[in-house]
mmCIF file of the N, C-alpha and C atoms, coordinates in Angstrom:
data_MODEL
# 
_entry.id   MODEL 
# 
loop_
_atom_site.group_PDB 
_atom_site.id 
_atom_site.type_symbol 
_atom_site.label_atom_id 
_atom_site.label_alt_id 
_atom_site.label_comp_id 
_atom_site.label_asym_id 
_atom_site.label_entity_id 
_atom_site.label_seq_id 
_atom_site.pdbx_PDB_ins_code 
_atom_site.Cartn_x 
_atom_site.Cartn_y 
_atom_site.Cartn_z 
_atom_site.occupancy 
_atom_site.B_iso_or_equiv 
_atom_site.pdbx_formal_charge 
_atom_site.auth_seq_id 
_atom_site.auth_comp_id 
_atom_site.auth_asym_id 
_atom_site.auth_atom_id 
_atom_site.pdbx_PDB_model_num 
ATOM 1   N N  . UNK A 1 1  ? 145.061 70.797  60.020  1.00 0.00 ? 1  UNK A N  1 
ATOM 2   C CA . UNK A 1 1  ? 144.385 71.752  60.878  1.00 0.00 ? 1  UNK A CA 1 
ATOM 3   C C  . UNK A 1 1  ? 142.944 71.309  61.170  1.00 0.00 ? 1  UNK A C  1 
ATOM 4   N N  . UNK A 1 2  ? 142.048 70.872  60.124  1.00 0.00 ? 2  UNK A N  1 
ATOM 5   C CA . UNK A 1 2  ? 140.951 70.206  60.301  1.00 0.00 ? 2  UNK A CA 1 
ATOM 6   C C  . UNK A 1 2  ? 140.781 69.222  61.328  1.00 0.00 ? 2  UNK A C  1 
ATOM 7   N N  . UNK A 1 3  ? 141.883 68.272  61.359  1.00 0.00 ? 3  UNK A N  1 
ATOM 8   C CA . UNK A 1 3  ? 141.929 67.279  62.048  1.00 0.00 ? 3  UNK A CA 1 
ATOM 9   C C  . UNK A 1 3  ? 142.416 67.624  63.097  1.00 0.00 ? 3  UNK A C  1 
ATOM 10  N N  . UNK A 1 4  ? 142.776 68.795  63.993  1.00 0.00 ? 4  UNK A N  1 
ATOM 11  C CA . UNK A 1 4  ? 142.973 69.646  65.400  1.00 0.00 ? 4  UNK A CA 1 
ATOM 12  C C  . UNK A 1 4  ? 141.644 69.769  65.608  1.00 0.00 ? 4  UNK A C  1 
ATOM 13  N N  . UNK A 1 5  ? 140.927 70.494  64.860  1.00 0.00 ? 5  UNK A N  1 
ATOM 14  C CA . UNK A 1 5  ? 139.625 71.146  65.433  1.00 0.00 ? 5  UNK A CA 1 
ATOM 15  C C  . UNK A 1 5  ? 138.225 70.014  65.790  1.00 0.00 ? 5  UNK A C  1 
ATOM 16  N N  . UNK A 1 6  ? 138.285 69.072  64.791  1.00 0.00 ? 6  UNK A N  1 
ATOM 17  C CA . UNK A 1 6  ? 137.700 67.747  64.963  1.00 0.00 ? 6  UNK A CA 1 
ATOM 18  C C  . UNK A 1 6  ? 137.926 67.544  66.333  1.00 0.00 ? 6  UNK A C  1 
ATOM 19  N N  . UNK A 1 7  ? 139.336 66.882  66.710  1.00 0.00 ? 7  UNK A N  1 
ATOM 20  C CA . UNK A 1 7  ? 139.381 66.453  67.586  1.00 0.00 ? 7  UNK A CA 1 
ATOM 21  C C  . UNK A 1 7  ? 139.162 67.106  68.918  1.00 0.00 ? 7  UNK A C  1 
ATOM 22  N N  . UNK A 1 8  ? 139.251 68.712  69.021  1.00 0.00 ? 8  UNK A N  1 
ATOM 23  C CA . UNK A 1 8  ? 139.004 69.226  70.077  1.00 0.00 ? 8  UNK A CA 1 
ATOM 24  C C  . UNK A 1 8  ? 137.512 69.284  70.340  1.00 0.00 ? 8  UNK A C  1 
ATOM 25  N N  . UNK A 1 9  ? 136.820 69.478  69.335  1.00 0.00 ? 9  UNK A N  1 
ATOM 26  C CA . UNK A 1 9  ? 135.100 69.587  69.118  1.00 0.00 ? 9  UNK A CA 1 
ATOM 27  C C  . UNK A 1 9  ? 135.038 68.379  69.666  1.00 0.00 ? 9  UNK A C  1 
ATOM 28  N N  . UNK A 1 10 ? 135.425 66.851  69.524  1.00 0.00 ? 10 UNK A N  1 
ATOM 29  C CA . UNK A 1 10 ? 134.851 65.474  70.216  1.00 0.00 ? 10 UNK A CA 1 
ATOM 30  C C  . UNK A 1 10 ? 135.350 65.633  71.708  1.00 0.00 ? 10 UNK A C  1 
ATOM 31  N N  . UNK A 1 11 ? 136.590 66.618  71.764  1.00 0.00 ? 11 UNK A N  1 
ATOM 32  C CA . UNK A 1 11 ? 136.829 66.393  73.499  1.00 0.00 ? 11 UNK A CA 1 
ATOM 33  C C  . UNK A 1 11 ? 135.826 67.189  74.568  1.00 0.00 ? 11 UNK A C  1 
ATOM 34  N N  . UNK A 1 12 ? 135.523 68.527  73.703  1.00 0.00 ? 12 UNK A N  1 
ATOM 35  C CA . UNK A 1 12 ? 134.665 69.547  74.178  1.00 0.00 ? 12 UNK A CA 1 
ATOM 36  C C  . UNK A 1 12 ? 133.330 68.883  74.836  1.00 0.00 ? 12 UNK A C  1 
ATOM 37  N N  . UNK A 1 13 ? 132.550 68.060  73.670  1.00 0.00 ? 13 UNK A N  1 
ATOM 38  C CA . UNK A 1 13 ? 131.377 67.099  73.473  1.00 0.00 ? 13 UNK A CA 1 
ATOM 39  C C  . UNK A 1 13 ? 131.604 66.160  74.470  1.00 0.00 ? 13 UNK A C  1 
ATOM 40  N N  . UNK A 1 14 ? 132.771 65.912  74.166  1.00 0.00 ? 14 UNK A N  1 
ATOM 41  C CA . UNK A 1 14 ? 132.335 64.513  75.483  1.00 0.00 ? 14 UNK A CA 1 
ATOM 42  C C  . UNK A 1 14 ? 132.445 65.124  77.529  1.00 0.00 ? 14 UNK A C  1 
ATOM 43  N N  . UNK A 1 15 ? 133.359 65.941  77.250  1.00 0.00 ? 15 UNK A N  1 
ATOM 44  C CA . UNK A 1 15 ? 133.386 67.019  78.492  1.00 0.00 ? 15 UNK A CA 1 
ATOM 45  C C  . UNK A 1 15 ? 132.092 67.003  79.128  1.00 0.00 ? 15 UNK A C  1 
ATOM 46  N N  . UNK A 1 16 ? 131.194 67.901  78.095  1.00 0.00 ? 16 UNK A N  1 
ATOM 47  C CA . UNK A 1 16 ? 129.958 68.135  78.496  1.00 0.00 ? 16 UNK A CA 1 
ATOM 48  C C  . UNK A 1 16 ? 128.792 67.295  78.934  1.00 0.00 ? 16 UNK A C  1 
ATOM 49  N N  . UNK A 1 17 ? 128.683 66.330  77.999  1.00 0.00 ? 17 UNK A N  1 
ATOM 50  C CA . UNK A 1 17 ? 128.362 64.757  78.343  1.00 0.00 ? 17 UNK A CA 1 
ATOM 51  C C  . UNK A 1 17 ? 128.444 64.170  79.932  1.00 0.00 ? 17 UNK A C  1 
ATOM 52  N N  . UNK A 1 18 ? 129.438 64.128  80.278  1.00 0.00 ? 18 UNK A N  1 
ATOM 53  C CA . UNK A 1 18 ? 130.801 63.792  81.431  1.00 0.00 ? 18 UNK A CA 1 
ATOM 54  C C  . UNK A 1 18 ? 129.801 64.689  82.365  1.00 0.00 ? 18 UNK A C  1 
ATOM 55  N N  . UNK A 1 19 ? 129.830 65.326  82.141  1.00 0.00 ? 19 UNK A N  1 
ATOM 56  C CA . UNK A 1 19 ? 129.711 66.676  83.002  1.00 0.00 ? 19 UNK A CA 1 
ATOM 57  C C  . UNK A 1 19 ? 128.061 66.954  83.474  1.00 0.00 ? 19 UNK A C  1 
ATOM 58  N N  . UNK A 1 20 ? 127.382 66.751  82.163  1.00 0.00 ? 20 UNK A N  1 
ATOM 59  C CA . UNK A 1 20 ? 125.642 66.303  82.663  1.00 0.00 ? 20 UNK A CA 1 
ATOM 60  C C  . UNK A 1 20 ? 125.295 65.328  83.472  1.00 0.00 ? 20 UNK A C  1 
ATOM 61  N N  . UNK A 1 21 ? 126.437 63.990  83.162  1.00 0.00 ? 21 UNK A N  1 
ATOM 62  C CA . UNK A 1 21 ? 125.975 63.191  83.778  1.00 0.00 ? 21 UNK A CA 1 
ATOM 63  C C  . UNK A 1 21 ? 126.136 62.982  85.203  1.00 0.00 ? 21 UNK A C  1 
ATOM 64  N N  . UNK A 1 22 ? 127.414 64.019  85.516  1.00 0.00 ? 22 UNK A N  1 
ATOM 65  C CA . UNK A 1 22 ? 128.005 64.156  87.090  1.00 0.00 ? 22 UNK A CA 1 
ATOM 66  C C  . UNK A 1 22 ? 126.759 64.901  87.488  1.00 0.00 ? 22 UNK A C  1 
ATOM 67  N N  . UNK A 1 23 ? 126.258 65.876  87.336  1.00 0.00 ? 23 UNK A N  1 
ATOM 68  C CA . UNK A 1 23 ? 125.095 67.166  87.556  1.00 0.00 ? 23 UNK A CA 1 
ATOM 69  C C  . UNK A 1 23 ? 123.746 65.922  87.760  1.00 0.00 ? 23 UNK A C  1 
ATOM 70  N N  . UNK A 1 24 ? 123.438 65.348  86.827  1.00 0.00 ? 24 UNK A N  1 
ATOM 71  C CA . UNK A 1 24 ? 122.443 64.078  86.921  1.00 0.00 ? 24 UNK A CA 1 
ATOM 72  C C  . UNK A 1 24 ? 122.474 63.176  87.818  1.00 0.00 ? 24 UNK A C  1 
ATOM 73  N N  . UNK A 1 25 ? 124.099 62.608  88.032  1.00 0.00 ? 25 UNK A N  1 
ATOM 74  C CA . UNK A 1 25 ? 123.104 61.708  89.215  1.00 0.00 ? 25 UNK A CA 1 
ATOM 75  C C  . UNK A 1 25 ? 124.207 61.800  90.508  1.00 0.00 ? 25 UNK A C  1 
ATOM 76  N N  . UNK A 1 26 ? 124.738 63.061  90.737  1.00 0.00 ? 26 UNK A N  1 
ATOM 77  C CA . UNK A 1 26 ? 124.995 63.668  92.293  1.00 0.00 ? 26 UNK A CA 1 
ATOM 78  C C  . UNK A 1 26 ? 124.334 63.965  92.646  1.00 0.00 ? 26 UNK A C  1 
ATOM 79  N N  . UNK A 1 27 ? 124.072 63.827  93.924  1.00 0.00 ? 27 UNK A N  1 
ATOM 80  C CA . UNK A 1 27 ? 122.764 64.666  94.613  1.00 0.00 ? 27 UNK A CA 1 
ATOM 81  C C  . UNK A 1 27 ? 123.285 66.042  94.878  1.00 0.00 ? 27 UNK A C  1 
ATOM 82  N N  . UNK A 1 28 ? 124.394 66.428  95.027  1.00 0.00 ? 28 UNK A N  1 
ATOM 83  C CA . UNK A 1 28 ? 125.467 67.425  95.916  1.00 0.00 ? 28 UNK A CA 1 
ATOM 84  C C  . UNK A 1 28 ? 125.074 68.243  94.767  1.00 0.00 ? 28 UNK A C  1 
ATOM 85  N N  . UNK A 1 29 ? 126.238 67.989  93.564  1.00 0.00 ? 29 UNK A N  1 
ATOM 86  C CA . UNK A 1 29 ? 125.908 68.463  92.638  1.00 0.00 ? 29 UNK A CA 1 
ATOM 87  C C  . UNK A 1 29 ? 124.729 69.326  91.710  1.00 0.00 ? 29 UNK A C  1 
ATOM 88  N N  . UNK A 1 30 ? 124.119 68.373  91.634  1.00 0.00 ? 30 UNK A N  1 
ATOM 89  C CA . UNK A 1 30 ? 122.534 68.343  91.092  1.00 0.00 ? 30 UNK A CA 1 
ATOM 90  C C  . UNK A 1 30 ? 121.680 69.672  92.104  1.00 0.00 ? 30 UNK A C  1 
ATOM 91  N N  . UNK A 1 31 ? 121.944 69.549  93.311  1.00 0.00 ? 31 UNK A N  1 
ATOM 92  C CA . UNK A 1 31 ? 121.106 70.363  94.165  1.00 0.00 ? 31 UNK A CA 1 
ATOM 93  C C  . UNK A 1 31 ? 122.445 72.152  93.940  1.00 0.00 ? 31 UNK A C  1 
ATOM 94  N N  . UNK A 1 32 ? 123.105 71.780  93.591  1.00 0.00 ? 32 UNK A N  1 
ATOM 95  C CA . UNK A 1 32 ? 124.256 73.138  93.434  1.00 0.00 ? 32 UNK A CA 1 
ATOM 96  C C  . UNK A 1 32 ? 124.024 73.443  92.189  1.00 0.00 ? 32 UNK A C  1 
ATOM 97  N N  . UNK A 1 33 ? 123.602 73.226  90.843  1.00 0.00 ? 33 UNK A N  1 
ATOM 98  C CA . UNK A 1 33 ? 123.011 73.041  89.660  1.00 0.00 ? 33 UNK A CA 1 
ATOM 99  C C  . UNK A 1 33 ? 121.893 73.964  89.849  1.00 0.00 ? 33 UNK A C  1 
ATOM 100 N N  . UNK A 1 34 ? 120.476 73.464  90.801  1.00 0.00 ? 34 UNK A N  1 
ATOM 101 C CA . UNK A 1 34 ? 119.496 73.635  90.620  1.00 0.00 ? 34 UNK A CA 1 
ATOM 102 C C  . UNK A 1 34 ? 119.287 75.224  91.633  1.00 0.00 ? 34 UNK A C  1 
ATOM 103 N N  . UNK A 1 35 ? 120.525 75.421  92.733  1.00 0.00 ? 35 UNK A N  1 
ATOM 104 C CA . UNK A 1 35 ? 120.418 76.537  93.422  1.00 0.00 ? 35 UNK A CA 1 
ATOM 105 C C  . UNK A 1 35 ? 120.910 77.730  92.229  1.00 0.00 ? 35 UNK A C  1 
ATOM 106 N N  . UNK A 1 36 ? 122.166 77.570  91.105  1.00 0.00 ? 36 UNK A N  1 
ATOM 107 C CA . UNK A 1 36 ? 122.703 78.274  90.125  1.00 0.00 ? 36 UNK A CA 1 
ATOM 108 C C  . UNK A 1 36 ? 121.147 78.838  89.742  1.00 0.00 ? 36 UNK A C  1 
ATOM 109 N N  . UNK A 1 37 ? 120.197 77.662  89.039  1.00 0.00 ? 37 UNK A N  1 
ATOM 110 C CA . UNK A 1 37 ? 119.087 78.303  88.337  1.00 0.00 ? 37 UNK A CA 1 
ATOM 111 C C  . UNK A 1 37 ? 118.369 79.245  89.394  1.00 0.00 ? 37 UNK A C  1 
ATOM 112 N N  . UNK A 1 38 ? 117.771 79.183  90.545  1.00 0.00 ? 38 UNK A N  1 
ATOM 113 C CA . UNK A 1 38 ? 117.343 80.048  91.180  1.00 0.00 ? 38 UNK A CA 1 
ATOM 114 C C  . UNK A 1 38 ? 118.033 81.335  91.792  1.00 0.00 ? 38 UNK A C  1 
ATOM 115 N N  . UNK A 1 39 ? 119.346 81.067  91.262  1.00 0.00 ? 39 UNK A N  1 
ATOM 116 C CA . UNK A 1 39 ? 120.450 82.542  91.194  1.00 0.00 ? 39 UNK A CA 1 
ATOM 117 C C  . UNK A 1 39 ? 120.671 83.200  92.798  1.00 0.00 ? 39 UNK A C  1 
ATOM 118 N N  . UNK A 1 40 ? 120.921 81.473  93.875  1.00 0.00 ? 40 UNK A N  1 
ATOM 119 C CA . UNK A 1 40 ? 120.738 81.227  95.003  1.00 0.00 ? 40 UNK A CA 1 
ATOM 120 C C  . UNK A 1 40 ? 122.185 80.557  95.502  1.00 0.00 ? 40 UNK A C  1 
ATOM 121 N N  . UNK A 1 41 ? 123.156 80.688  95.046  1.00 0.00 ? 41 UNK A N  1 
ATOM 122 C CA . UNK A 1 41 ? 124.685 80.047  94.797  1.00 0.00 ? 41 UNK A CA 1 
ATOM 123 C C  . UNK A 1 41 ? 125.034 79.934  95.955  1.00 0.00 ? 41 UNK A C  1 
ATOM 124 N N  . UNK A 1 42 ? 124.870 80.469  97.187  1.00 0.00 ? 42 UNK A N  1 
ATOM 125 C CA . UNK A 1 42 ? 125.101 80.766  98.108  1.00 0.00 ? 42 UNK A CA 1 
ATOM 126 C C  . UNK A 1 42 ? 124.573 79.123  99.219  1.00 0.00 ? 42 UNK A C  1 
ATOM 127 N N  . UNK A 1 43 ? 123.271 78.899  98.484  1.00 0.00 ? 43 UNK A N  1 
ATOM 128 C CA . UNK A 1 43 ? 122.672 77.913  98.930  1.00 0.00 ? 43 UNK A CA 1 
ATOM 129 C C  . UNK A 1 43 ? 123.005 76.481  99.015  1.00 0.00 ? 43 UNK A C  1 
ATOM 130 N N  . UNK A 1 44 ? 123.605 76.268  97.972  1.00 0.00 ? 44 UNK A N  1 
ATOM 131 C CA . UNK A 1 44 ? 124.432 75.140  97.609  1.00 0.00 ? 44 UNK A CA 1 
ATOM 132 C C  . UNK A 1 44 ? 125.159 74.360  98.382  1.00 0.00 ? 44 UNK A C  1 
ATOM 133 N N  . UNK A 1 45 ? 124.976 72.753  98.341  1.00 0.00 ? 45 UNK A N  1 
ATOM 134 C CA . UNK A 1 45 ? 125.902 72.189  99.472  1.00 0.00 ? 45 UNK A CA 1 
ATOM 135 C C  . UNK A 1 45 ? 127.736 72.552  99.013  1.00 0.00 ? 45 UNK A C  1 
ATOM 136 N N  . UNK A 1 46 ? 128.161 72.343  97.689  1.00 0.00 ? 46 UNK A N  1 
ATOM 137 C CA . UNK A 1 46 ? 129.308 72.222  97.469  1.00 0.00 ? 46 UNK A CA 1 
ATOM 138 C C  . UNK A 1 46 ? 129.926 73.694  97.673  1.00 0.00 ? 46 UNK A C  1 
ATOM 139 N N  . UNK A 1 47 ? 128.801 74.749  97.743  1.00 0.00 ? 47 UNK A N  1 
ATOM 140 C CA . UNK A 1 47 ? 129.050 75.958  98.126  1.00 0.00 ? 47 UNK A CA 1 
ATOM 141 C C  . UNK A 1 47 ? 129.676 76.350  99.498  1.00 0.00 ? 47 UNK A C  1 
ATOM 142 N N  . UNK A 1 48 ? 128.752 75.762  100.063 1.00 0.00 ? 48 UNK A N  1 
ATOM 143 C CA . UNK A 1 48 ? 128.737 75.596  101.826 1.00 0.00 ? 48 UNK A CA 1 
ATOM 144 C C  . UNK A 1 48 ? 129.862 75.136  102.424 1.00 0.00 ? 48 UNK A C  1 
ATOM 145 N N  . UNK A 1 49 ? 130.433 73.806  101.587 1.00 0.00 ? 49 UNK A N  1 
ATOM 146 C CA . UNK A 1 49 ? 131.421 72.502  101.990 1.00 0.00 ? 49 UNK A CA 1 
ATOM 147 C C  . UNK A 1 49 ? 132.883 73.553  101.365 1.00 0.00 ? 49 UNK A C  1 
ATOM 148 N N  . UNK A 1 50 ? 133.120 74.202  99.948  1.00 0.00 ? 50 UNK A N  1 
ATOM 149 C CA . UNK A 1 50 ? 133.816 75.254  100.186 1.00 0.00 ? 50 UNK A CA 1 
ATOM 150 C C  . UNK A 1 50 ? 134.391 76.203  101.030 1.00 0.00 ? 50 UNK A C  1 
ATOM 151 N N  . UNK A 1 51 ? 133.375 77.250  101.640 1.00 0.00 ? 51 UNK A N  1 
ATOM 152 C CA . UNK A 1 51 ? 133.318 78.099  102.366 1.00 0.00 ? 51 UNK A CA 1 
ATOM 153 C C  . UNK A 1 51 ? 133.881 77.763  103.589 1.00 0.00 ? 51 UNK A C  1 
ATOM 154 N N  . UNK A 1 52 ? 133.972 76.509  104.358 1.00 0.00 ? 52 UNK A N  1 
ATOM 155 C CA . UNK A 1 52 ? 133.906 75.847  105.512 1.00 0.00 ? 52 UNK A CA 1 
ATOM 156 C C  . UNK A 1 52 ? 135.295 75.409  105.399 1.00 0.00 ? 52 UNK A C  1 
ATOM 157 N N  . UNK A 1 53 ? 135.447 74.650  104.260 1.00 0.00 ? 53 UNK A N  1 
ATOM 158 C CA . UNK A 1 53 ? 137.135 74.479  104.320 1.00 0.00 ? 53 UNK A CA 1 
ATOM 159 C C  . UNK A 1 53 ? 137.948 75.233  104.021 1.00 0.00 ? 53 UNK A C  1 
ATOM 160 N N  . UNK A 1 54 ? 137.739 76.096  103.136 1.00 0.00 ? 54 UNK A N  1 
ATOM 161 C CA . UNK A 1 54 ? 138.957 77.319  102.926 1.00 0.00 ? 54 UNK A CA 1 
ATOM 162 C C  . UNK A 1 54 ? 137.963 78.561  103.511 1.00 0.00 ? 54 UNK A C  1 
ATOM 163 N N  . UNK A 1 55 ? 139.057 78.482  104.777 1.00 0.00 ? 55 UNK A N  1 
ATOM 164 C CA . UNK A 1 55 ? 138.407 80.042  105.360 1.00 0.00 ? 55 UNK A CA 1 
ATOM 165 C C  . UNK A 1 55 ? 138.816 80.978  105.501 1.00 0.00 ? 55 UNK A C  1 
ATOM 166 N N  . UNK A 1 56 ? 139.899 81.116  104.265 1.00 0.00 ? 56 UNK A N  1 
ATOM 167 C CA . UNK A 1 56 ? 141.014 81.858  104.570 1.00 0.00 ? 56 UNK A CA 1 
ATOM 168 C C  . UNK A 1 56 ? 140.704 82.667  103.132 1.00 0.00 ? 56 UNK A C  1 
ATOM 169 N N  . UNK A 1 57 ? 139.884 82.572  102.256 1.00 0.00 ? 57 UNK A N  1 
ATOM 170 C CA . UNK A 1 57 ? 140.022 82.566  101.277 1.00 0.00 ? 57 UNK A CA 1 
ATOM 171 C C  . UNK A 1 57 ? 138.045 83.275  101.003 1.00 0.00 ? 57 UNK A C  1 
ATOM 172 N N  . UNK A 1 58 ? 137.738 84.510  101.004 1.00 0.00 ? 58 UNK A N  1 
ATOM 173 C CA . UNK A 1 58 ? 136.735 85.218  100.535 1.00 0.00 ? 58 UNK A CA 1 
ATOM 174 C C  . UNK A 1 58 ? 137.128 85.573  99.058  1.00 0.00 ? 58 UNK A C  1 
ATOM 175 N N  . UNK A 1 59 ? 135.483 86.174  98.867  1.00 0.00 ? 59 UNK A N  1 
ATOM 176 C CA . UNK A 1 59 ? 135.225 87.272  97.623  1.00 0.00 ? 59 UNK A CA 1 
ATOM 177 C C  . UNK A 1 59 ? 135.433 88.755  97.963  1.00 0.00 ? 59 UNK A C  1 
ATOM 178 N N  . UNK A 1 60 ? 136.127 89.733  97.434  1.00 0.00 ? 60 UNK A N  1 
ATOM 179 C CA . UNK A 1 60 ? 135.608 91.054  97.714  1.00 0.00 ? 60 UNK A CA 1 
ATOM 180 C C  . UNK A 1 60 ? 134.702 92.002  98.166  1.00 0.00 ? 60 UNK A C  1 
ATOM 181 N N  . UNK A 1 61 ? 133.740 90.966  97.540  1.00 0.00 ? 61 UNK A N  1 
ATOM 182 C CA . UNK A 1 61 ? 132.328 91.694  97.900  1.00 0.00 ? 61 UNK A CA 1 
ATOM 183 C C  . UNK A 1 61 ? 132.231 91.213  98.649  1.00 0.00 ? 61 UNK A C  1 
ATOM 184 N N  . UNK A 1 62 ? 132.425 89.871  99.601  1.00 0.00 ? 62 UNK A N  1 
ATOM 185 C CA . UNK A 1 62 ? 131.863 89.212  100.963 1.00 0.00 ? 62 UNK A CA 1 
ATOM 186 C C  . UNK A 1 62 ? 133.146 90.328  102.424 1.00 0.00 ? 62 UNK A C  1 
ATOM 187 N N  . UNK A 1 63 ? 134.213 90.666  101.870 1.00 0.00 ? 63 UNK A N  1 
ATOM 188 C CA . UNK A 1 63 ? 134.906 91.382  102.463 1.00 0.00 ? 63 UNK A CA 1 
ATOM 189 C C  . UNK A 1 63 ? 134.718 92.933  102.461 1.00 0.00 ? 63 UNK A C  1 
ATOM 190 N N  . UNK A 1 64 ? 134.193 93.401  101.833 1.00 0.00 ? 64 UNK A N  1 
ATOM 191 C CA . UNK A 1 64 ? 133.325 94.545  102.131 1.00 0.00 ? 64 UNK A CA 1 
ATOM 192 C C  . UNK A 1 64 ? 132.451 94.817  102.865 1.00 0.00 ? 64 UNK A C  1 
ATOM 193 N N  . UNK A 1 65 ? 131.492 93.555  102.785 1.00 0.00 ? 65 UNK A N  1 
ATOM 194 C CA . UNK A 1 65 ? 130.197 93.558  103.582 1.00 0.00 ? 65 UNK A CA 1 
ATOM 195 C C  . UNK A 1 65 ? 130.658 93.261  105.154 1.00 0.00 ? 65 UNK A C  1 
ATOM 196 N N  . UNK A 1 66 ? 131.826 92.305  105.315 1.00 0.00 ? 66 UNK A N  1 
ATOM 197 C CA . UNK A 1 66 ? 132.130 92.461  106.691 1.00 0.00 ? 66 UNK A CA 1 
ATOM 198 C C  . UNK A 1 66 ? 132.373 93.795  106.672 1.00 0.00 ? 66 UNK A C  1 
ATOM 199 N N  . UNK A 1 67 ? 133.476 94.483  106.431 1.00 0.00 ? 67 UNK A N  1 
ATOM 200 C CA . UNK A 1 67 ? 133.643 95.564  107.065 1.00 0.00 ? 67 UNK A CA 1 
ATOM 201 C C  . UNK A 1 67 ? 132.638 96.548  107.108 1.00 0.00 ? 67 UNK A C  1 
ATOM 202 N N  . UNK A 1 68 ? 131.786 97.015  106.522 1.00 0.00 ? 68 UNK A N  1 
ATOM 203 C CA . UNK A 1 68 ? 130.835 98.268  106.449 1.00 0.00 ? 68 UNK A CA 1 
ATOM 204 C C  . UNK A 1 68 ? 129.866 97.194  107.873 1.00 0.00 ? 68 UNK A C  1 
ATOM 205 N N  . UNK A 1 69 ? 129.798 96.368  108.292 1.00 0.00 ? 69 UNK A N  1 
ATOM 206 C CA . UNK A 1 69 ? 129.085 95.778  108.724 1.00 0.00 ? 69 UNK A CA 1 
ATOM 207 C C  . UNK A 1 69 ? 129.967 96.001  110.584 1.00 0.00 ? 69 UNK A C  1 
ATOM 208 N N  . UNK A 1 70 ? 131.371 95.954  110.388 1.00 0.00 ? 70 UNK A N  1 
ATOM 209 C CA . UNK A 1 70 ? 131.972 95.961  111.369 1.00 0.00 ? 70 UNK A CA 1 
ATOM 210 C C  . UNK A 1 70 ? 131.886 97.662  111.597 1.00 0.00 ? 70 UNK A C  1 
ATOM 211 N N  . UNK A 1 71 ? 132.376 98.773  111.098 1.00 0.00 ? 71 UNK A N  1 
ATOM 212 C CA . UNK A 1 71 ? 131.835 99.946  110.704 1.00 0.00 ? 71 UNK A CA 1 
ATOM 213 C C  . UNK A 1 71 ? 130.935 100.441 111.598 1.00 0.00 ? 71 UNK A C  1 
ATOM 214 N N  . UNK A 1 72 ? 129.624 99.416  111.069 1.00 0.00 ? 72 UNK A N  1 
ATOM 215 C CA . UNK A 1 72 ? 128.198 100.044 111.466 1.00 0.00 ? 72 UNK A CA 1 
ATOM 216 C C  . UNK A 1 72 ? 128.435 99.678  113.137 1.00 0.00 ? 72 UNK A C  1 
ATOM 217 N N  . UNK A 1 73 ? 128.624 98.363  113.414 1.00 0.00 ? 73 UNK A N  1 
ATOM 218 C CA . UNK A 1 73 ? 128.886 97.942  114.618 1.00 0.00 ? 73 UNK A CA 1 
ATOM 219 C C  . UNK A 1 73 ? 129.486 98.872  115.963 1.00 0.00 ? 73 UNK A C  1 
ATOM 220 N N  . UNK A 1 74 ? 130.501 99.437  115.138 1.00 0.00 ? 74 UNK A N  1 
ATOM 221 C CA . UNK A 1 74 ? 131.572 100.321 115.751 1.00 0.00 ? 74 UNK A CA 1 
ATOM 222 C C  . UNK A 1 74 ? 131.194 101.895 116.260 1.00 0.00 ? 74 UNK A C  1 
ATOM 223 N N  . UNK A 1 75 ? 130.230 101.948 114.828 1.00 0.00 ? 75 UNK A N  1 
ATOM 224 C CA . UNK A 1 75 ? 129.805 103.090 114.993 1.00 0.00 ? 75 UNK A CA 1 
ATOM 225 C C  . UNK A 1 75 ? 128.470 103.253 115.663 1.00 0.00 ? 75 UNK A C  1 
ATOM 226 N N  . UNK A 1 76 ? 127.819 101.874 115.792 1.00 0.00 ? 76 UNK A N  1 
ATOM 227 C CA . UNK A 1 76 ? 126.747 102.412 117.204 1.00 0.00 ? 76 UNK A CA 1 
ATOM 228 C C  . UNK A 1 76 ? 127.444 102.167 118.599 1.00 0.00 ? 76 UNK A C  1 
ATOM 229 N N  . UNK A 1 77 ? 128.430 101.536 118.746 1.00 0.00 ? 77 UNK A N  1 
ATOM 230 C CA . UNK A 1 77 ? 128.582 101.325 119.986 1.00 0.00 ? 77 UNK A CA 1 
ATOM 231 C C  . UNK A 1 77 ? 129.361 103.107 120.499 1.00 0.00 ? 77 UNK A C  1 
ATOM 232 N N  . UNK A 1 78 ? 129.418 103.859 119.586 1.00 0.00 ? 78 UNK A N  1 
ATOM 233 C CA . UNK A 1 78 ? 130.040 105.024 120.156 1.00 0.00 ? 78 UNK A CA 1 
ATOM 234 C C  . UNK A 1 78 ? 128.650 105.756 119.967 1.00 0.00 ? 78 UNK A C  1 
# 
């Protein structure tokens, strides 16, 4: 059992490793990283490059805001 948990702890570790170093030297990345810290997600290229290819595919909350938005629309034009 020891020797399960070892080994998952070195896969975890190196994951993360892996994973700094993609964040470090993407620019894409790195700049989608640095929009997370300013709590700006939205801003992000890999965010953007998402959004653009699957457009079929929202959040709830972004589908709400259309509609109360379509709503408001609707309801000034009467």
């Amino acid at each position: 059992m020891e020797q399960g948990a070892k080994t998952l702890l070195i896969i975890l570790i190196t994951a993360l490793l892996l994973g700094t170093l993609v964040v470090a030297f993407n620019p894409a990345y790195r700049q989608a990283f640095f929009a997370l810290l300013r709590d700006e997600p939205a801003k992000s290229p890999i965010w953007r490059s998402n959004r653009d290819y699957y457009t079929d595919i929202t959040l709830p909350a972004t589908q709400a805001a259309d509609k109360s938005a379509t709503q408001e629309t609707s309801h000034d034009a009467e």
